[in-house]
N, C-alpha and C positions, 0 to 999 in steps of 0.2 A: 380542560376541566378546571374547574375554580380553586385556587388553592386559596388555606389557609394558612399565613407565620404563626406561632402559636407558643406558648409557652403555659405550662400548665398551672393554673392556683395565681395567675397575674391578671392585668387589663383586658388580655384579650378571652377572657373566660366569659365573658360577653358575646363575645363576636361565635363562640361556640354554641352557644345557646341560638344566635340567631338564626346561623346554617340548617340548625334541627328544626327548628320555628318551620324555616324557609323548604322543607324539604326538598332540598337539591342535594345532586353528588358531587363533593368536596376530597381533596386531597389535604392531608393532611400536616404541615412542614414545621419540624419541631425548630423552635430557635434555642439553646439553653440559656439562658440570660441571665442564669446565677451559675453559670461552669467558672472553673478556675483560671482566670486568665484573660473575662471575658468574652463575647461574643466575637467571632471572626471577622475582620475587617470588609471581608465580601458580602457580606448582609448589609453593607452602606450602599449596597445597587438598590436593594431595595426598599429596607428603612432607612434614613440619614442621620436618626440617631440609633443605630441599633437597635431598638426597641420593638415592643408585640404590642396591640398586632397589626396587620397588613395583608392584603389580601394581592392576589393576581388571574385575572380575567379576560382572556383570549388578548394580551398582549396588552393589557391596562394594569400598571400598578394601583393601588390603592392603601392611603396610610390615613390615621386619624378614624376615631370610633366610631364619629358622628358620620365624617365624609364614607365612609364605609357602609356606615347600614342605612344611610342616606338612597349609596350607590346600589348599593341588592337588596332593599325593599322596592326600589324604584323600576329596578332591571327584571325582576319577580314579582308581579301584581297578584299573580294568581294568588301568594300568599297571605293577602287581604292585611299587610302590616302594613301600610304607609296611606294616610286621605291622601288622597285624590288633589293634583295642585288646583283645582277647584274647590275642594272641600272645606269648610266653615275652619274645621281642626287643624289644618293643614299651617296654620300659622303657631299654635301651640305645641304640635309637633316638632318642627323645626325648633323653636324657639329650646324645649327640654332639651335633645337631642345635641344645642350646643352649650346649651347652658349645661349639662353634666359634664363634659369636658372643659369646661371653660369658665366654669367656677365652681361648683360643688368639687371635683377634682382637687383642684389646687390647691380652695380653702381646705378640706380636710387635711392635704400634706401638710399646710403650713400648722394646723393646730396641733399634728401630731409628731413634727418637729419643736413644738413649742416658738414658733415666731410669730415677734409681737409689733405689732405695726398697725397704721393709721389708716382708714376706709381708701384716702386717695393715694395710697403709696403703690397698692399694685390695682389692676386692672380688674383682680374678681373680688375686688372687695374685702369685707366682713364676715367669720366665719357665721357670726349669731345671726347677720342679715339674713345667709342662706337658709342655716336652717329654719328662720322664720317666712322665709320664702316658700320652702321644699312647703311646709308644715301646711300653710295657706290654701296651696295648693293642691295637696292629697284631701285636704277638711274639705276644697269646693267641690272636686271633681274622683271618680272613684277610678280613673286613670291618668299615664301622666300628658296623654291630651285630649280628656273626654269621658264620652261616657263607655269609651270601648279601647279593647286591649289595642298597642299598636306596640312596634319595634323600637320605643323611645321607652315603650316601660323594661326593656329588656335590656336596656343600657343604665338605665333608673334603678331595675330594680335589682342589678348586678351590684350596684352603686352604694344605693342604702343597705343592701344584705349582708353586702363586706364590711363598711367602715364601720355600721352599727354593730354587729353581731361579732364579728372576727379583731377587726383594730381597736371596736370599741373605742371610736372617736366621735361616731356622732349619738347623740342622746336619746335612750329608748324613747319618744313618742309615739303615744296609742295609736295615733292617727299612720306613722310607718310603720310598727307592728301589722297595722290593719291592712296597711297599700302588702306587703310582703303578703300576705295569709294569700291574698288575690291572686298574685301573680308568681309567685317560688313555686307552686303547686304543679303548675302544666309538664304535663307531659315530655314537651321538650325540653324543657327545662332538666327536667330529672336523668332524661338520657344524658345532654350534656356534661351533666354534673359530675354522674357516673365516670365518663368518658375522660373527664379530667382529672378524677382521683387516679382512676389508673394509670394514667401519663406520669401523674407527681408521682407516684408510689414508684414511680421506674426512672425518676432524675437521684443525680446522685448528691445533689443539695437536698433533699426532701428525705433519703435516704435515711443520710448520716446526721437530721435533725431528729428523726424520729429513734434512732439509734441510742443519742445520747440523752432522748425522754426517757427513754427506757432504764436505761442503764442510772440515771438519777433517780426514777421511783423503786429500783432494786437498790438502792444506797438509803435508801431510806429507812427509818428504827421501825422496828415493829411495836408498835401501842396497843396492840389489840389484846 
């Protein structure tokens, strides 16, 4: 059976959304990745940095978001998420699919570290390129490679939902507003989503954050 590494409200909250997409039966393999002490040095068999997610497939590892749903939309056709290596899209697909890894990804970290640095110092650029890239590209097309949904809007639109909406690092534009209305909606989507709250709601990092939200808006004056 296909497993998933997994950790819940992280990168690989993607990769959960895809599994649903893909209607296959998946097992489930929690990583904690914010436990105290770090993750267990035996997870370097299967990630090399520790990290979610990864997957494993009658005796194939598999690590990296892109190489992942690269690998199981390709392995799973019937699920109509990946063109065809004939197909016209098949070059904008691929292309998303590493370009959110490979630079939407990184640029956002670096902005939300606050690191300040010159277009050729690292390899993904400009953070303002991107998002005038991302921007370009939901304005020409109403997915992120086409005229129709594919497993590169599920890694996309994992992507823009967080950093726009949650880290609030990348800048509301109407045109991501609008890519989001399209595709957060599906179905599988929403299972997944589901499925990951209740994972967080049972880590003990998610626990003790929501604990001491708590505990600060009961410290709070009454104004009313």
């Amino acid at each position: 059976m296909l497993k998933l590494y997994h950790a819940p409200w992280s990168r690989g909250s993607g990769m959960l959304w895809l599994l649903e997409e893909l209607g296959v039966e998946y097992e489930l393999v929690e990583i904690d990745i914010r436990a105290e002490g770090g993750v267990p040095e035996t997870y370097r068999a299967i990630q090399p940095n520790k990290k979610v997610p990864a997957i494993a497939l009658d005796g194939t590892i598999v690590t990296e978001r892109a190489a992942i749903t690269i690998f199981l939309a390709d392995r799973f056709p019937e699920a109509g998420l990946a063109p065809a290596v004939s197909d016209a899209d098949r070059g904008a697909y691929l292309t998303m699919l590493v370009y959110n890894d490979a630079v939407l990804d990184p640029c956002i970290s670096a902005r939300a570290h606050g690191l300040e640095y010159a277009s050729n110092d690292y390899s993904f650029g400009l953070f303002e390129d991107m998002v005038t890239y991302l921007e370009r590209v939901l304005g020409e097309r109403p997915y992120a490679a086409g005229d129709r949904f594919t497993a590169a809007d599920i890694q996309l639109g994992s992507s823009i939902g967080y950093t726009m909406r949650q880290l609030k690092a990348l800048p509301e534009k109407p045109v991501f507003i609008d890519y989001l209305d399209r595709v957060l909606e599906r179905p599988a989507n929403k299972r997944a989503e589901a499925r990951d709250t209740e994972l967080a709601m049972k880590t003990p990092f998610f626990q003790a954050m929501f604990a001491d939200s708590q505990a600060d808006q009961a410290a709070m004056p009454d104004r009313s």
